[in-house]
C-alpha positions in Angstrom: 0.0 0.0 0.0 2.8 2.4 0.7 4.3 1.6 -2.2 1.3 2.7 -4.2 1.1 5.2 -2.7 4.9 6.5 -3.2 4.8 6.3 -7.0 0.9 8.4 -6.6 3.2 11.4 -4.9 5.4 11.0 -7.5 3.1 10.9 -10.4 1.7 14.0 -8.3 5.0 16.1 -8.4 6.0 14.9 -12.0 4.8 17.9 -14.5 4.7 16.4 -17.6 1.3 15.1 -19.5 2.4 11.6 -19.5 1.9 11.4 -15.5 -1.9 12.1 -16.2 -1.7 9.6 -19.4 -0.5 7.1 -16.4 -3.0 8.3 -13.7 -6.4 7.9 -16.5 -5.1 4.3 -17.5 -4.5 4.0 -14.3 -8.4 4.2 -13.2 -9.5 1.2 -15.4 -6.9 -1.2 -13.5 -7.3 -0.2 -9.8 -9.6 -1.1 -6.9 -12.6 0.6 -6.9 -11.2 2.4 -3.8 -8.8 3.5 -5.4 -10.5 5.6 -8.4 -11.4 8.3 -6.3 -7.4 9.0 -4.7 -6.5 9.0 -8.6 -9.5 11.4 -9.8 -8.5 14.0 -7.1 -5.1 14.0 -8.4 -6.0 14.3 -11.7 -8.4 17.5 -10.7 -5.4 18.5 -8.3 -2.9 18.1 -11.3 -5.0 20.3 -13.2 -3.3 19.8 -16.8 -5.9 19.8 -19.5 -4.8 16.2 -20.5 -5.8 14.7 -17.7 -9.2 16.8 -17.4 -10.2 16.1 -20.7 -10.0 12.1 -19.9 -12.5 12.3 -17.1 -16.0 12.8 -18.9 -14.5 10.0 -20.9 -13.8 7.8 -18.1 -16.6 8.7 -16.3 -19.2 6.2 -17.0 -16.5 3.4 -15.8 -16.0 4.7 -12.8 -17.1 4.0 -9.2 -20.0 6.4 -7.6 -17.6 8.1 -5.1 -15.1 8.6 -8.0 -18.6 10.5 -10.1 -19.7 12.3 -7.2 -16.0 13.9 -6.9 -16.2 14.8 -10.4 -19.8 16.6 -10.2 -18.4 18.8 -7.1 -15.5 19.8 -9.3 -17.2 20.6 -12.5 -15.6 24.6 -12.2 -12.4 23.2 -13.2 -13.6 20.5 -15.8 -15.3 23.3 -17.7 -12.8 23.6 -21.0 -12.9 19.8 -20.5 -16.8 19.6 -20.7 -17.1 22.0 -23.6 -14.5 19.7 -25.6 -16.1 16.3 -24.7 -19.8 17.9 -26.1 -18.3 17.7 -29.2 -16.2 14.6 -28.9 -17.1 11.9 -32.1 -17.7 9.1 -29.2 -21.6 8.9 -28.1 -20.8 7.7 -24.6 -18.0 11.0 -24.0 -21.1 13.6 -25.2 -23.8 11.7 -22.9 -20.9 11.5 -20.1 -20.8 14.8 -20.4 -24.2 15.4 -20.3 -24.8 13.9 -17.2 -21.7 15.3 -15.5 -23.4 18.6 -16.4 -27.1 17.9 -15.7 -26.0 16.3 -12.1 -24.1 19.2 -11.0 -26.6 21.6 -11.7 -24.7 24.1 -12.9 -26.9 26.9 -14.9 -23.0 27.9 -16.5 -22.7 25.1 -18.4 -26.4 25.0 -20.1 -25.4 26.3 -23.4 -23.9 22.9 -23.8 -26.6 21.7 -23.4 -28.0 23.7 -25.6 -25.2 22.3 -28.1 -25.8 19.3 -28.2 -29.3 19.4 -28.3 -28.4 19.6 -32.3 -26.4 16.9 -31.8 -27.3 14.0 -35.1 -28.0 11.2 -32.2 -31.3 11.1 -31.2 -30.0 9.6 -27.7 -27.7 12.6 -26.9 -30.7 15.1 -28.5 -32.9 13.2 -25.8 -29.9 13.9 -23.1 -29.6 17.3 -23.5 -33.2 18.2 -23.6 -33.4 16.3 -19.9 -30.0 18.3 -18.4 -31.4 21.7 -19.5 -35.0 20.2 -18.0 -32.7 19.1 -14.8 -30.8 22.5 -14.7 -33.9 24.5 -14.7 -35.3 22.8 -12.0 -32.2 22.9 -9.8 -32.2 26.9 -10.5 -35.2 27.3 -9.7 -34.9 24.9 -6.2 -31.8 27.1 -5.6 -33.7 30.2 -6.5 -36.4 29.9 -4.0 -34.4 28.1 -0.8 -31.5 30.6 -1.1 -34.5 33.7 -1.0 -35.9 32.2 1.8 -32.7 31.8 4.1 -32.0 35.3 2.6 -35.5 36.8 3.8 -34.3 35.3 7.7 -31.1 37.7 7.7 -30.8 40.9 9.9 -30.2 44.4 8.0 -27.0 44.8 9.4 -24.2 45.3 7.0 -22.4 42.4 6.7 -25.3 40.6 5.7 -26.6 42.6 3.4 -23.3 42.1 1.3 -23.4 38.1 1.7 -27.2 39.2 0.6 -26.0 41.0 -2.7 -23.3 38.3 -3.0 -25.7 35.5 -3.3 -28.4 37.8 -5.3 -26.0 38.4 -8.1 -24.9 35.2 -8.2 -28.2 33.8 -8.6 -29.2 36.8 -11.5 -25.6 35.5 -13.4 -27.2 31.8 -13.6 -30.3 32.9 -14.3 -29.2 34.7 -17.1 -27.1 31.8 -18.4 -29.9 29.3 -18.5 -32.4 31.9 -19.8 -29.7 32.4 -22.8 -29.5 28.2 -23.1 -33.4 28.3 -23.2 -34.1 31.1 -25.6 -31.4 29.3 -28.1 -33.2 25.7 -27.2 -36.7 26.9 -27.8 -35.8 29.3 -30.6 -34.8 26.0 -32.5 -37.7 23.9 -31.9 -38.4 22.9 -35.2 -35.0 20.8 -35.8 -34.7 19.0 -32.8 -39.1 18.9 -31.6 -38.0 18.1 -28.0 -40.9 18.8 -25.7 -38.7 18.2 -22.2 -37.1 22.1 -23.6 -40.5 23.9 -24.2 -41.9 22.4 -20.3 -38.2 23.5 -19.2 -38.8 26.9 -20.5 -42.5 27.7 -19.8 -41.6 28.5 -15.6 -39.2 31.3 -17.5 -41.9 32.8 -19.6 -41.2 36.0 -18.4 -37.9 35.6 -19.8 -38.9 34.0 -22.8 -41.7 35.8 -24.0 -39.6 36.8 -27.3 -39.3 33.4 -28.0 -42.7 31.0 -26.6 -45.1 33.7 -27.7 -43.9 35.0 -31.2 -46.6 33.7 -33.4 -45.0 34.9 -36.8 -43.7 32.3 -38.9 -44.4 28.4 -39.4 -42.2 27.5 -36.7 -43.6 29.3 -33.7 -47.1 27.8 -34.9 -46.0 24.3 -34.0 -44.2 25.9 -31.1 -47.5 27.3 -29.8 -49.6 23.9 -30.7 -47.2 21.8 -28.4 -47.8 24.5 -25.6 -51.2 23.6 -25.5 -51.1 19.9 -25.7 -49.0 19.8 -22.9 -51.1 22.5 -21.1 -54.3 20.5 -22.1 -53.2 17.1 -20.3 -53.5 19.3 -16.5 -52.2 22.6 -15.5 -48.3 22.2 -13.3 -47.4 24.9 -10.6 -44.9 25.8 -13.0 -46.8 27.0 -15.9 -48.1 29.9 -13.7 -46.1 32.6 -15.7 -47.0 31.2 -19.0 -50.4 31.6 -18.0 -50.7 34.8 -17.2 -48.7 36.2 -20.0 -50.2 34.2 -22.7 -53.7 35.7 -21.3 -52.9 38.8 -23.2 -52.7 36.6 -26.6 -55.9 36.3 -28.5 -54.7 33.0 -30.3 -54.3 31.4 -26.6 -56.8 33.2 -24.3 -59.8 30.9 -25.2 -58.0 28.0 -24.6 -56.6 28.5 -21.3 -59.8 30.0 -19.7 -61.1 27.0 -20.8 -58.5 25.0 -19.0 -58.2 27.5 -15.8 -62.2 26.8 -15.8 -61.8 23.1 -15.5 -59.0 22.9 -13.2 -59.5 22.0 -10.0 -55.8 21.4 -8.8 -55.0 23.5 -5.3 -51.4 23.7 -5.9 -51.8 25.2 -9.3 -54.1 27.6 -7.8 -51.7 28.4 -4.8 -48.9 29.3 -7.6 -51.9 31.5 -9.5 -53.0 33.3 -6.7 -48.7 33.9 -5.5 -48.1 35.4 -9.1 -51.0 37.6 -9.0 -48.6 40.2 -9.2 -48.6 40.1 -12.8 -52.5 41.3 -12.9 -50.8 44.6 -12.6 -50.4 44.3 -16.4 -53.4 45.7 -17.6 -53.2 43.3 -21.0 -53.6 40.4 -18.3 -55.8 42.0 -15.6 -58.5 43.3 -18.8 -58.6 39.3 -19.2 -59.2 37.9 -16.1 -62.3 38.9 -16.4 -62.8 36.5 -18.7 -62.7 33.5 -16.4 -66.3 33.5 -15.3 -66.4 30.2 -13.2 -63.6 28.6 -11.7 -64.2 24.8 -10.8 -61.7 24.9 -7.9 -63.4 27.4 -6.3 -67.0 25.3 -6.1 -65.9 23.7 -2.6 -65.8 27.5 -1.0 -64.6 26.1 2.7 -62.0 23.9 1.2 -60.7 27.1 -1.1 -60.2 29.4 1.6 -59.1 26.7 4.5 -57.0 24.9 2.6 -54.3 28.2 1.7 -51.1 29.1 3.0 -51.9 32.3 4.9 -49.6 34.4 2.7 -51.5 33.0 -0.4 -55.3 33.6 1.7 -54.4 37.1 2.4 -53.2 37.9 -1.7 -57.0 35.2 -2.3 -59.4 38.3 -1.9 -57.6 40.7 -4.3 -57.3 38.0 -6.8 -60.8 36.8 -6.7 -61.8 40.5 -7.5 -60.0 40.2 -10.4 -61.6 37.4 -11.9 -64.9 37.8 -14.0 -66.7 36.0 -11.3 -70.5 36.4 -11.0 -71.0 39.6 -7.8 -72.8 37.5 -5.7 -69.9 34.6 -6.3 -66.9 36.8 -5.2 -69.4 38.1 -2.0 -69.6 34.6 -1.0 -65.8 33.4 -1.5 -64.7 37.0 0.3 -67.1 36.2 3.5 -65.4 32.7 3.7 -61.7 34.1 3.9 -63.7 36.1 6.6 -64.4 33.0 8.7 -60.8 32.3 8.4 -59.1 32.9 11.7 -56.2 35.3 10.9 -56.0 38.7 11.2 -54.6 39.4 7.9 -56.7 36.6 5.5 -59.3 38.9 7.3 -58.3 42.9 6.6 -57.6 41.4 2.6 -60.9 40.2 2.7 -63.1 43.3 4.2 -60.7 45.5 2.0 -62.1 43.4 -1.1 -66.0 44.0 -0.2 -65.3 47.8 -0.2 -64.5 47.7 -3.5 -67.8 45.9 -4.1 -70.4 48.5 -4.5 -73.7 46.3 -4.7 -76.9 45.7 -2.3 -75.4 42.7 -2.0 -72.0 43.8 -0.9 -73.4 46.5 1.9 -75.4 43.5 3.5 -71.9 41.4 3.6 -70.5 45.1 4.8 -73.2 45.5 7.5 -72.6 41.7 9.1 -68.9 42.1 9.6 -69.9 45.3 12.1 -69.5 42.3 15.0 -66.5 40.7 13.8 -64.1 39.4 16.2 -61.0 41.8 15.0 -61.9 45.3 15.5 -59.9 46.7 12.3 -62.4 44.5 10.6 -65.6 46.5 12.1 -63.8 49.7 11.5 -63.4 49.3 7.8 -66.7 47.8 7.3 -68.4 51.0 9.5 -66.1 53.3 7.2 -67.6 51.7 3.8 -71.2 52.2 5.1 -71.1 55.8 5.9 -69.5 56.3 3.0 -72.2 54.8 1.2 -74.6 56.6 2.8 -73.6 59.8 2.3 -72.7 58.9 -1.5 -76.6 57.7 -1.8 -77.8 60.8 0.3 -76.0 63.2 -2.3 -77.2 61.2 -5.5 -79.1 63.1 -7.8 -81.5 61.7 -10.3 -81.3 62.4 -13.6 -83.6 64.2 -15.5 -85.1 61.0 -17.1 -85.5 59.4 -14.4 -87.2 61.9 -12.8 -90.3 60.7 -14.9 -89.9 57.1 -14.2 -92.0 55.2 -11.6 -89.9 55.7 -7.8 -89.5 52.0 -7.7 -87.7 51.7 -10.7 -85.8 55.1 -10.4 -84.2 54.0 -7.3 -83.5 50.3 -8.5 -81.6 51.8 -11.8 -79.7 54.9 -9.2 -78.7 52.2 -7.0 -77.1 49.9 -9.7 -75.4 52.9 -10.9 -76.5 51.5 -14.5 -78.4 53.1 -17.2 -81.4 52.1 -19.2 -80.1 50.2 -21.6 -80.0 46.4 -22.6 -75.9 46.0 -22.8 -76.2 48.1 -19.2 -78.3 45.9 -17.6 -77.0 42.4 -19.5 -73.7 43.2 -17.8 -74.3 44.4 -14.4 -77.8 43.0 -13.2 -75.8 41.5 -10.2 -75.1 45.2 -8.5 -79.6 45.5 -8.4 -81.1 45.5 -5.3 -82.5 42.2 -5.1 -86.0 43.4 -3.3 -86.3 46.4 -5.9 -85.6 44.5 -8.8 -88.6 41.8 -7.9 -90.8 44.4 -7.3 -90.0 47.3 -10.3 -88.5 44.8 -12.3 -91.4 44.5 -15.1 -90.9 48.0 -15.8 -88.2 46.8 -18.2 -90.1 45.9 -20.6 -91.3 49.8 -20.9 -88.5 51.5 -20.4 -85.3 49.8 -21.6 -85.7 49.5 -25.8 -86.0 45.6 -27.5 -85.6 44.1 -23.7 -88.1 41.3 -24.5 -86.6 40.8 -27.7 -82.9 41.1 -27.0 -83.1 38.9 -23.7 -85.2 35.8 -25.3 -82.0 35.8 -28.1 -79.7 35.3 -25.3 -82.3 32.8 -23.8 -82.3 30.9 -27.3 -78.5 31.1 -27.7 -76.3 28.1 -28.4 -73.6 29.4 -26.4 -74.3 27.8 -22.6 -73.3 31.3 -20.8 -75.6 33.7 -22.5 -78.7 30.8 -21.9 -77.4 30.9 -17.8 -77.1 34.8 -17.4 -80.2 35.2 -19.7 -82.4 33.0 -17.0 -80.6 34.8 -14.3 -81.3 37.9 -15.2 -85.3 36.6 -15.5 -84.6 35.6 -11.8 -83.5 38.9 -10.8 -85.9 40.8 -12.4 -88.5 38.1 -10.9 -89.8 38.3 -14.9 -90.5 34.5 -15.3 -94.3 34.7 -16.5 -92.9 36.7 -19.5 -90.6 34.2 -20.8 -92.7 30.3 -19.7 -92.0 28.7 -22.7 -88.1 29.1 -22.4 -87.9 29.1 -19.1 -90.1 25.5 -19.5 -87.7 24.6 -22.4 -84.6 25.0 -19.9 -86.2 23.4 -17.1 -84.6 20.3 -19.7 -81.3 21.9 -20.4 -78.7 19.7 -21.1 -76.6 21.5 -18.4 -77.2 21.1 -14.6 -76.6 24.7 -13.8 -79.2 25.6 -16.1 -81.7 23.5 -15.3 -81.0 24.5 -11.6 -81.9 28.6 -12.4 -84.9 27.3 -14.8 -86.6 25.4 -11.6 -85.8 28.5 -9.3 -87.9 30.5 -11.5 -90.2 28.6 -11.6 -91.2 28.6 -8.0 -92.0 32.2 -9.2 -94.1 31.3 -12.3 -96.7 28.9 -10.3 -99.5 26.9 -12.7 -100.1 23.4 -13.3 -97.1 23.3 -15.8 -94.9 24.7 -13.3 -95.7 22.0 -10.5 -95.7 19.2 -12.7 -92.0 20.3 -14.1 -91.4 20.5 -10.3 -92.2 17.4 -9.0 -90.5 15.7 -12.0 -87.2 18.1 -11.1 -87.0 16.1 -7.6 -85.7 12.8 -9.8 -82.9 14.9 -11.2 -79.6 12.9 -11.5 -77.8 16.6 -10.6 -78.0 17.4 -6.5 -78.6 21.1 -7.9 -81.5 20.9 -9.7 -83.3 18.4 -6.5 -82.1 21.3 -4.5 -83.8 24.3 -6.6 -87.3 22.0 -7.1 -87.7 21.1 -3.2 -87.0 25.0 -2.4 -89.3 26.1 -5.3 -92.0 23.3 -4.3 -92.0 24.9 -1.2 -92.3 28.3 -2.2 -95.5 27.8 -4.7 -96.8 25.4 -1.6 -97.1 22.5 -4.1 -100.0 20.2 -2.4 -98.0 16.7 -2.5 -94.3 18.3 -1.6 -94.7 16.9 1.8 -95.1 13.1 0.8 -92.4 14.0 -2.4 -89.5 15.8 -0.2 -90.0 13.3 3.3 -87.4 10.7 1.5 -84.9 13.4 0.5 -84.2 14.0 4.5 -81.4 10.8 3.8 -79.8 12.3 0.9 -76.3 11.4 0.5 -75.9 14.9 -1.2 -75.6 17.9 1.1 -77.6 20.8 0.0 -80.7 18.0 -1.1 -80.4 17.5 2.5 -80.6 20.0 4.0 -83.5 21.9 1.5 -85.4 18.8 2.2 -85.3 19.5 6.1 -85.5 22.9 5.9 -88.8 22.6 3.9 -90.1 19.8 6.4 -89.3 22.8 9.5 -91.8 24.9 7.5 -94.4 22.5 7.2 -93.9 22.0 11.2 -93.2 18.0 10.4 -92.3 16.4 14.4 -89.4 14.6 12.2 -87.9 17.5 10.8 -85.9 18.5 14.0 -85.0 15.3 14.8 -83.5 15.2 11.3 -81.8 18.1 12.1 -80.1 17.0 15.0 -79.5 13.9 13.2 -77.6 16.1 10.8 -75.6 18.2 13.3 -73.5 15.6 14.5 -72.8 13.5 11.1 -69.9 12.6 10.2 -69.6 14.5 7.2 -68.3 17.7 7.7 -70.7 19.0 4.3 -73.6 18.3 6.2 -72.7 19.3 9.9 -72.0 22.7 7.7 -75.3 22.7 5.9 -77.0 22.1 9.3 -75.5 24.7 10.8 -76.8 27.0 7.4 -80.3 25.7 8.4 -79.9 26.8 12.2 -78.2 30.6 10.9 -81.0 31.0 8.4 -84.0 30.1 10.3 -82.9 31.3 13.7 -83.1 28.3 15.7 -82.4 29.8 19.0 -83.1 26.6 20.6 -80.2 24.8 19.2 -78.2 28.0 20.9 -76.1 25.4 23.5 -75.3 22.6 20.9 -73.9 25.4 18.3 -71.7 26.7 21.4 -70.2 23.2 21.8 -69.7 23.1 18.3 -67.5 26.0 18.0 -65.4 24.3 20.6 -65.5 20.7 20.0 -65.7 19.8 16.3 -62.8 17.8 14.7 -63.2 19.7 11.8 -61.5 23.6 12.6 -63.3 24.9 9.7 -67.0 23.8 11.1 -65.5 24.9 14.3 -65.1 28.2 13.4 -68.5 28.6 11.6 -70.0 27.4 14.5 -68.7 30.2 16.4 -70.0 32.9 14.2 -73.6 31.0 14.0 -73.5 31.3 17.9 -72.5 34.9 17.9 -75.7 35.5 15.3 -78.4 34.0 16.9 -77.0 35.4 20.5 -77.5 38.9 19.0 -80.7 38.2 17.4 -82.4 36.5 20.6 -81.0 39.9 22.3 -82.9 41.8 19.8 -85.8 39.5 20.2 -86.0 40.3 23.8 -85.4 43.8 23.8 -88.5 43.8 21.3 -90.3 42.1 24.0 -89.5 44.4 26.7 -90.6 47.5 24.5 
């Protein structure tokens, strides 16, 4: 062993090229242990000969012997850039993988080389080290911020701070070059593992993944979307966003962002929201109009990072959202407990200037953080002194009060397009009750609105028969609203039943009491609650079974309906339901109880609020508590008086 050793210090001291010669032969022959004492000499030698021999000896050698060659690619990078281009396969993919392991963002326009390379094997290699590289960047990106964001301000930290910063910026701009070249060149090399590298750097890359000019950048764009189309990563955020402002791709990815319902996609969404600020992105947003993620509401705003709840409410505002659909996701960041998921929130319903919004406004006055109640109270006066110092036009000076006041209130005018696009800021009592007067006063509104009723396109048909719900107009428009009632779609089936509960006749409760057999938990929903409201005579004997729905809301509207009726099994059912174990339905008893101000149930509410496994129930409970404490107060006080 000493020997061995002797002629290794000798080979060590000995300048000349033939000593390195000696030392690579020397690594097929030796014991495994021994490759690694002869690499380090090699790397310690430092003559080109000798480095240049490594990638090419590398797949031969032992894992230790590798792994000392990865943490010493800074001195193997002439040696790299020559084996790339070596005429052996197994020296470029050696290479390769020497690169791709050590993560090294430097060294990616070799990749980027040999990603031309005429062997489909190394093209294949070289797309997956740029892949690998980006990753590792990234990874190194977003641990080496966070350690950063722990240090003091003191001065010496701030230069290790700008140390690592600039660092970082250099590699980023190294593998943003390597990209740009990678992607530029799509067409002769068609690797998709480049373009799904790239798309996390689309701010970087814009130039490149979103020219649309040529041939080239058409097949470019067409692989996008098919690997877009198969389910939206965290990592295609940027993309996202910046391809919004792109006619060619906006109607594709709404589609996709309408579908989705992956949470960590929608973390990374709501964490670059930042780039709203564009107002090319922001105009666009609003063309998302239902988000599937967002149908579970509780699981949407408990299941966030807090930094990502408290950016939710300004995002959500963004999106094209029905009013009464961004009301209901902000009061459930409001039932959130922390303090700053809550300000984001209350700040959000300020900006919403509808009947709808005041009433969320007016019950946060007795929320539990008192910033919250001081913002709401600030909103309110303002509103109030804004409606005090309205004045009416002089058209509508002529117009009947009811309607004056419903089209002042909106802040809309009398016009169709006004109206179509903004019916969810009317007061929902003053529309029912001035709402026929549309048919006077606002040109072609029968006409205009049955089109949309009639259209093929599924959102015009769903706002049309929303807008009949709001304006409580249903007897005008029977036959379509009949028509719907056998929509192919749930969610306009549902609205068509709701209106119905308006329209009454024998049509109407037949329709109804069919609408109970509905395969969609919607539609059951919307014909027990409109059964109930046209006091169908058989709804008793039709909605008794639907107290043991598996599905939620059926559940619940079936209960509800039997409370009404005064049925002795109805609160029985409701207990029943309090303490299932499905947190859906403790929730939608608990909806019951808030709605119907059950005062009775008072004491098993309180335990709720402190007992249920489920912190989300937990915390509803405790506002449902606070609720119908204050209203038995009031009831009382009424008494006294």
């Amino acid at each position: 062993m000493s020997a061995r050793l002797t002629i290794l210090d000798h080979l060590q001291d000995y300048d000349g090229e033939d000593a390195d010669r000696l030392l690579l032969d020397a690594l097929s022959v030796v014991q495994p242990e021994r490759q690694r004492q002869l690499v380090d000499a090699i790397i310690q030698r430092g003559k080109s000969v000798g480095l240049q021999g490594l990638p090419a000896a590398y797949s031969q050698l032992e894992p230790d012997a590798r792994q000392l060659i990865i943490e010493n690619v800074d001195a193997l990078a002439g040696a790299l850039r020559t084996s790339v281009r070596s005429s052996k396969a197994q020296t470029r993919q050696n290479a390769l993988e020497i690169i791709a392991l050590s993560g090294d963002a430097r060294l990616a326009y070799l990749a980027t080389h040999a990603i031309h390379d005429g062997s489909p094997r190394i093209r294949a290699q070289a797309a997956g080290t740029l892949s690998k590289l980006a990753d590792a960047l990234s990874s190194r990106m977003l641990t080496q911020t966070r350690r950063l964001s722990k240090l003091s301000d003191e001065t010496p930290n701030r230069g290790i701070a700008n140390d690592v910063l600039n660092r970082l910026d250099e590699d980023r701009e190294f593998l943003v070059n390597a990209l740009a070249e990678a992607v530029n060149h799509y067409e002769s090399h068609h690797r998709n593992e480049v373009i799904e590298a790239a798309l996390p750097w689309a701010l970087d890359l814009q130039d490149v993944l979103l020219k649309q000019s040529t041939i080239s950048r058409g097949k470019l764009t067409f692989t996008i979307q098919e690997l877009l189309s198969d389910k939206l990563q965290p990592e295609h955020v940027p993309y996202v966003y910046i391809a919004l402002a792109f006619p060619d791709l906006r109607r594709r990815l709404v589609a996709l962002l309408q579908r989705s319902k992956d949470t960590p996609f929608f973390v990374e969404m709501i964490r670059w929201s930042w780039l709203a600020r564009d107002p090319r992105v922001r105009r666009h947003l609003s063309a998302i109009r239902q988000v599937d993620w967002l149908n579970d509401e509780f699981d949407t705003a408990f299941n966030l990072p807090p930094d990502v709840a408290s950016r939710a409410a300004d995002w959500i505002l963004k999106l094209g959202l029905p009013v009464n659909r961004k009301i209901s996701l902000l009061l459930n960041l409001m039932i959130v407990d922390h303090a700053d998921v809550n300000r984001a929130a209350v700040r959000a319903l300020t900006q919403i200037n509808s009947p709808d919004g005041t009433m969320a406004l007016q019950g946060l006055l007795d929320h539990d953080d008192e910033r919250v109640q001081r913002i709401a109270r600030i909103e309110l006066q303002r509103r109030e002194r804004g409606s005090r110092q309205f004045k009416r036009s002089r058209v509508l000076r002529n117009r009947p009060e009811d309607w004056a006041r419903l089209i002042e209130s909106a802040g809309i005018s009398e016009e169709f397009e006004s109206i179509w696009q903004n019916f969810e800021r009317l007061d929902a009592t003053l529309a029912h009750r001035a709402g026929h007067y549309a048919f006077q006063f606002v040109t072609d509104f029968e006409t205009r609105l049955q089109v949309k009723l009639l259209s093929k396109t599924a959102t015009d048909r769903l706002r049309g028969l929303r807008l009949v719900r709001t304006l409580e107009i249903g007897s005008r428009f029977e036959k379509d609203v009949f028509r719907s009632a056998n929509d192919t779609l749930a969610d306009i089936r549902a609205v068509a039943i709701a209106i119905l509960g308006t329209v009454g006749g024998e049509t109407s409760r037949r329709i109804l009491e069919r609408s109970l057999q509905d395969k969609a938990p919607e539609v059951v929903s919307a014909g027990i609650d409109a059964l109930d409201a046209v006091q169908a005579p058989r709804r008793l004997e039709l909605v008794e079974p639907l107290v043991k729905s598996n599905d939620s809301d059926v559940r619940a509207s079936a209960i509800r309906c039997l409370l009404r009726l005064k049925q002795p099994t109805a609160a029985s059912e409701l207990l029943k339901m309090l303490i299932d174990h499905r947190s859906d339905h403790r929730c939608a008893a608990l909806w019951i109880i808030d709605q119907l101000r059950l005062h009775t149930i008072l004491d098993r509410v309180r335990v709720m609020g402190t007992s249920d496994p489920d912190r989300r129930i937990a915390r509803i409970a405790q506002h449902v508590a606070k609720r119908l404490e204050r209203h038995r107060q009031q009831a009382a006080n009424k008494a006294v008086l």
